[in-house]
Backbone bond lengths (Angstrom), bond angles and torsions (degrees), N, CA, C in turn:
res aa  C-N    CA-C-N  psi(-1)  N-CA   C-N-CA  omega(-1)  CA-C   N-CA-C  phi
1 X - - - 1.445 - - 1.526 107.90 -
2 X 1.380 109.15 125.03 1.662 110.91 162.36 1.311 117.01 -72.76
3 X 1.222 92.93 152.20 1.475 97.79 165.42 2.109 117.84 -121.86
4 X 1.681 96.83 152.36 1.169 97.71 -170.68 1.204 116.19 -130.28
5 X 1.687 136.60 137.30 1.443 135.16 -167.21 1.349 98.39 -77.19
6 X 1.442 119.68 143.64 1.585 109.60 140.26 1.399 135.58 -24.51
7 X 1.347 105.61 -65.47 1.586 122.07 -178.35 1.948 102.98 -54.04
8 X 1.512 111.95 -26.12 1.846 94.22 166.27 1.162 106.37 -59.39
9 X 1.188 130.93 -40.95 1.784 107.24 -133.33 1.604 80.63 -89.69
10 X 1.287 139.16 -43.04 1.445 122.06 -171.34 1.492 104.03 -57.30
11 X 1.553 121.00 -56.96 0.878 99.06 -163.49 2.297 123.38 -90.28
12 X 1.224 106.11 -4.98 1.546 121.61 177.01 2.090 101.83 -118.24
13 X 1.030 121.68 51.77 1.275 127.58 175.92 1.276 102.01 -51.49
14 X 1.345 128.72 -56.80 1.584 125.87 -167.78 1.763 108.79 -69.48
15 X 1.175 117.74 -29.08 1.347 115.09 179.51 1.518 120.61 -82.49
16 X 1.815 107.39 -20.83 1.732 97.26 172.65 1.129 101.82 -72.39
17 X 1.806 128.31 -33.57 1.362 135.66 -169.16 1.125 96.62 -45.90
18 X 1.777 124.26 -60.76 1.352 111.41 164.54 1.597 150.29 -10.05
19 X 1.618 90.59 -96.96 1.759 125.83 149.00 1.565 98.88 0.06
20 X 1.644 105.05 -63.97 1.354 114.59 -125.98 1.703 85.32 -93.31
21 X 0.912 134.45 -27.49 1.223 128.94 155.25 1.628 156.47 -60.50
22 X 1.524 87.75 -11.37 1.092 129.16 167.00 1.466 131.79 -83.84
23 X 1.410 113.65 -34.17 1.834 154.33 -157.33 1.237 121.28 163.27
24 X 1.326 114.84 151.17 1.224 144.86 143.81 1.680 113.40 -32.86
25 X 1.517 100.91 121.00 1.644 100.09 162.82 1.062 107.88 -138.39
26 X 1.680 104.55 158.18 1.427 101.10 -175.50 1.870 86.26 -118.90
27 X 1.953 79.93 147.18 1.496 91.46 -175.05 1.596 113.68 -100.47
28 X 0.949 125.63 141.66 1.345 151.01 168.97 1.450 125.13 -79.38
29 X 1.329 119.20 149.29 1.594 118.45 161.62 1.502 89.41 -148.85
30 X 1.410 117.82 138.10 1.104 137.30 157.24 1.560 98.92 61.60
31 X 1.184 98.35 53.17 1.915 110.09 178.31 1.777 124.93 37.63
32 X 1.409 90.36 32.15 1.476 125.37 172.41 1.896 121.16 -101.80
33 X 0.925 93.24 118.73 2.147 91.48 171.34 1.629 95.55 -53.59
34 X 1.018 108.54 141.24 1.727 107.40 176.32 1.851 93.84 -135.78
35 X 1.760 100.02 -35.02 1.829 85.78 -164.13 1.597 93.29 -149.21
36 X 1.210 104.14 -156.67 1.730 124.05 153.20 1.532 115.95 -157.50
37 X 1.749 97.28 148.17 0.753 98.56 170.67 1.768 122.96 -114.43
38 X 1.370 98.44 159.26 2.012 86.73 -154.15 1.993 82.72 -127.57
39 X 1.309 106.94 133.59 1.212 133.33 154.78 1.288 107.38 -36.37
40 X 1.571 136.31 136.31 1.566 108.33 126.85 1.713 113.43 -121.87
41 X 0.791 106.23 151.50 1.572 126.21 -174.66 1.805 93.18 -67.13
42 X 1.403 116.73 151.02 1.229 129.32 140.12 1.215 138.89 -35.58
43 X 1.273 134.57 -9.66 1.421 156.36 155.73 1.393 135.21 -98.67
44 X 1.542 100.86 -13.06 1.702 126.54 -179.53 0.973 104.60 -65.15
45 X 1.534 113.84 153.05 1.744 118.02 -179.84 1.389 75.65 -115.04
46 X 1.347 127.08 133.25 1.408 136.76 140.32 1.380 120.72 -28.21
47 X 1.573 123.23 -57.08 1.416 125.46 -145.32 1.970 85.47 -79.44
48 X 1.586 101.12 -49.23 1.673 106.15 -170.73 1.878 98.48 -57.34
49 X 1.157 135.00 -7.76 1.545 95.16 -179.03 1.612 92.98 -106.50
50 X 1.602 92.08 -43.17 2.231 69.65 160.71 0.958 152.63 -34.04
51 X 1.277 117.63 -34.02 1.728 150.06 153.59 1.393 90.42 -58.74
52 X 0.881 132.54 -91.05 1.753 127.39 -166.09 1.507 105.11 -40.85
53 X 1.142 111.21 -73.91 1.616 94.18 171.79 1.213 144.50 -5.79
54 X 1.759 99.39 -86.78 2.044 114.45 141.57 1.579 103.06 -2.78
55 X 1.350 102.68 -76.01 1.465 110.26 -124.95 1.885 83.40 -76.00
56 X 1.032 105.66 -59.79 1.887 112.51 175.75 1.449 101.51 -15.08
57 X 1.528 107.54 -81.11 1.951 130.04 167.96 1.581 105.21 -22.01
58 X 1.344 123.32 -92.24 1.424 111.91 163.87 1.483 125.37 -8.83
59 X 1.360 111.97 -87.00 0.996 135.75 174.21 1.717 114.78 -28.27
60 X 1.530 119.81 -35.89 1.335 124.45 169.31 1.514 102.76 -87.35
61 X 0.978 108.59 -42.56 1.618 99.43 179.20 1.415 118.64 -57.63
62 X 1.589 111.95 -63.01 1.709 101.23 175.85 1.967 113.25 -50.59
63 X 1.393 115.97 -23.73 1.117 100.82 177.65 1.731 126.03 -67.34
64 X 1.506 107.16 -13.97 0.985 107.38 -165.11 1.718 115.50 -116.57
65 X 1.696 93.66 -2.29 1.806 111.22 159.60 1.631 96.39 -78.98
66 X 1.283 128.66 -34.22 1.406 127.29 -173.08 1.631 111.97 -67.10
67 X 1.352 104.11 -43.42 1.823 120.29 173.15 1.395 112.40 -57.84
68 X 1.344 92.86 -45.69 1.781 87.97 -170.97 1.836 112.40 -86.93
69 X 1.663 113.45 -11.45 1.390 110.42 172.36 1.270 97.18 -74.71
70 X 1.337 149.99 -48.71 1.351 147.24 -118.81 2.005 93.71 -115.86
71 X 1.757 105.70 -23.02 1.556 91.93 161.20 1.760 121.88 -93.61
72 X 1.664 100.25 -3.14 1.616 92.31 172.38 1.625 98.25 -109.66
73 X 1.551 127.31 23.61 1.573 118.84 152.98 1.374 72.69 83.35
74 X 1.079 170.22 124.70 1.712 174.98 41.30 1.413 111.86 -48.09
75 X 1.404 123.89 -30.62 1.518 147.97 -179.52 1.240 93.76 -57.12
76 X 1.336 127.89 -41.83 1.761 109.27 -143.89 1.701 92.94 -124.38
77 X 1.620 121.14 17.19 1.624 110.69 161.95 1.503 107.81 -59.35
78 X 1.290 111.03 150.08 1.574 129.23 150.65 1.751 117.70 -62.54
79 X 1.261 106.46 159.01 1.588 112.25 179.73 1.571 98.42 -53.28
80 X 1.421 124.34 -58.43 1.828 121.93 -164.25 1.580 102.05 -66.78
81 X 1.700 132.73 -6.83 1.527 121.54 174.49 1.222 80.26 -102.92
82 X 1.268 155.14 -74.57 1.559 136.38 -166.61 1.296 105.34 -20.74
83 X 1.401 114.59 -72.47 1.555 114.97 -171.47 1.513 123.17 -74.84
84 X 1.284 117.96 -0.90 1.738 124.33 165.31 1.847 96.42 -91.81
85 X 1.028 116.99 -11.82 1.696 114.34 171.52 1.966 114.22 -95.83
86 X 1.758 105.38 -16.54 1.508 73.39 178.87 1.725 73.21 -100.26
87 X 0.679 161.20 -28.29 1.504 146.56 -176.48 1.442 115.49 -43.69
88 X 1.179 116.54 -39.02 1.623 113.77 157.18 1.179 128.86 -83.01
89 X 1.603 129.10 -50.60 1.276 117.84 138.49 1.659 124.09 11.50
90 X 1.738 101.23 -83.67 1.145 124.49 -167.90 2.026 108.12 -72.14
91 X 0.942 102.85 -35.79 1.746 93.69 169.94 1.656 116.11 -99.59
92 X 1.592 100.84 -0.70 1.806 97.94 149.09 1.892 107.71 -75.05
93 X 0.980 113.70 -67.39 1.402 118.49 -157.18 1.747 97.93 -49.59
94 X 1.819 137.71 -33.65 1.414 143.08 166.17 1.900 87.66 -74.39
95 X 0.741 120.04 -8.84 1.786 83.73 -173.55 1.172 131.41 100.70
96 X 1.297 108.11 6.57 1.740 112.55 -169.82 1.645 110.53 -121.33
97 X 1.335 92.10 155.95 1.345 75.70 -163.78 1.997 124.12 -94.39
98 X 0.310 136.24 104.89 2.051 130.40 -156.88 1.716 100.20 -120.73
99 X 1.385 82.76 121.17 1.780 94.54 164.54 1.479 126.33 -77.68
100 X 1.375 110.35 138.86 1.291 124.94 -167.16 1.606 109.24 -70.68
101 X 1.757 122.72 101.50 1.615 97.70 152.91 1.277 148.25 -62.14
102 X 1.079 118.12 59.64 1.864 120.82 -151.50 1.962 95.41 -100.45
103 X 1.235 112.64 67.56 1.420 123.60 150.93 2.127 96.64 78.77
């Protein structure tokens, strides 16, 4: 993957047009990842790779709520500690105070 400054595309517009047709770049500010930028082909539906996108994003995220339950042991509660956890959860976030049944 290339990468591309902000300051190109204002000032070389016709050449990311290029770039960008060629590959994917991800754009930068201040020699930082900030975004990407994604090609689309002449046949691309806009809305469908947006949707893919989403769904990709998700898709890494629940993997990585799944990683991090299964390294703090969260994986292996029962249905009645699931539900003694959003029960505190849920009267932390109001303010109250509720003790945890956790075994």
């Amino acid at each position: 993957m290339k990468f591309l400054s902000v300051r190109e595309i204002r000032n070389r517009p016709g050449a990311v047009w290029k770039r960008l047709a060629e590959e994917d770049l991800v754009l930068t500010a201040n020699g930082k990842p900030r975004g990407l930028l994604i090609g689309l082909g002449e046949e691309e539906d806009l809305e469908v790779t947006l949707e893919t996108l989403r769904r990709a994003r998700a898709e890494v995220a629940v993997s990585r709520m799944r990683r991090r339950a299964a390294e703090a042991g969260l994986d292996r509660l029962g249905p009645d500690e699931i539900d003694a956890e959003i029960r505190a959860a849920r009267a932390e976030r109001r303010g109250v105070s509720a003790g945890r049944d956790r075994g």
